[in-house]
C-alpha positions as CSV (number, residue, x, y, z in Angstrom):
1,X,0.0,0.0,0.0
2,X,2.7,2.4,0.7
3,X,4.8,1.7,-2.4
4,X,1.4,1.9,-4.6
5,X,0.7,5.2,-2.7
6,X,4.6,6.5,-3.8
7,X,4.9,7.2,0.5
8,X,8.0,4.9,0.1
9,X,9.9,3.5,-2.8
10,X,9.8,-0.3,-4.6
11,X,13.3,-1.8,-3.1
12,X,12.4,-0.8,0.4
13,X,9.1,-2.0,0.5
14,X,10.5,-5.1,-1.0
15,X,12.9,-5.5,1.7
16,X,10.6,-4.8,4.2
17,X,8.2,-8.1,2.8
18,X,11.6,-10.3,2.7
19,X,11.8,-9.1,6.6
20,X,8.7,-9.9,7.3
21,X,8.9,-13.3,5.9
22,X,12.1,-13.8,7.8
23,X,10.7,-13.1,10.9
24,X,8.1,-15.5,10.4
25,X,10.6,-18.2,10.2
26,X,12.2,-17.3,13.1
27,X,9.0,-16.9,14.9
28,X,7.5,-20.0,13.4
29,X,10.2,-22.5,12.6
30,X,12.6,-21.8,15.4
31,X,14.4,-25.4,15.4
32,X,15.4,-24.9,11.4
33,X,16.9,-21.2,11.8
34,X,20.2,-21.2,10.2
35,X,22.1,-19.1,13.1
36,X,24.9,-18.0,10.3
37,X,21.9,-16.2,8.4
38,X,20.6,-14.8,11.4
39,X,23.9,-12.7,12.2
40,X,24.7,-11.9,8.5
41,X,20.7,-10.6,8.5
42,X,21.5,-8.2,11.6
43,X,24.7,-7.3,10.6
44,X,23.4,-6.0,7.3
45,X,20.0,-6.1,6.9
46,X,19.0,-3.5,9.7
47,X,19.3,-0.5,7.3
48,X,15.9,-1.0,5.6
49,X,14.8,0.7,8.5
50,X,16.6,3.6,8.5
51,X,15.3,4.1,4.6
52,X,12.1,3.3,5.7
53,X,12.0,6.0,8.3
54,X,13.6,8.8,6.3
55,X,10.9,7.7,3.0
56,X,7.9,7.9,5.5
57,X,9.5,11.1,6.9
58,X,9.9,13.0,3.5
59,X,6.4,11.9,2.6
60,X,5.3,13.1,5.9
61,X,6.5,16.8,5.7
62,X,5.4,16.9,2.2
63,X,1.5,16.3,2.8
64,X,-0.2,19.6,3.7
């Protein structure tokens, strides 16, 4: 909805739904969680939010 809605961009919000579907694993399918991905995922893959902040910001200060 946000992407279609231009509030954030295509490559965040897909990150955000590849998130998502990691956190289901590890909230779903805790025995199979491969603890190597799990660190490489927080080492890098925190930054999403920071985009994500700053796009809904922008939008944000832009509406009247």
């Amino acid at each position: 909805m946000l992407a279609r809605n231009d509030v954030i961009d295509e490559e965040t919000m897909e990150t955000l739904v590849a998130a998502i579907g990691f956190r289901n694993v590890l909230a779903h399918e805790y025995g199979h969680v491969d603890t190597d991905e799990v660190y490489e995922t927080l080492q890098t893959g925190l930054e999403v939010y920071d985009a994500y902040s700053r796009q809904i910001a922008r939008w944000m200060q832009s509406q009247p």
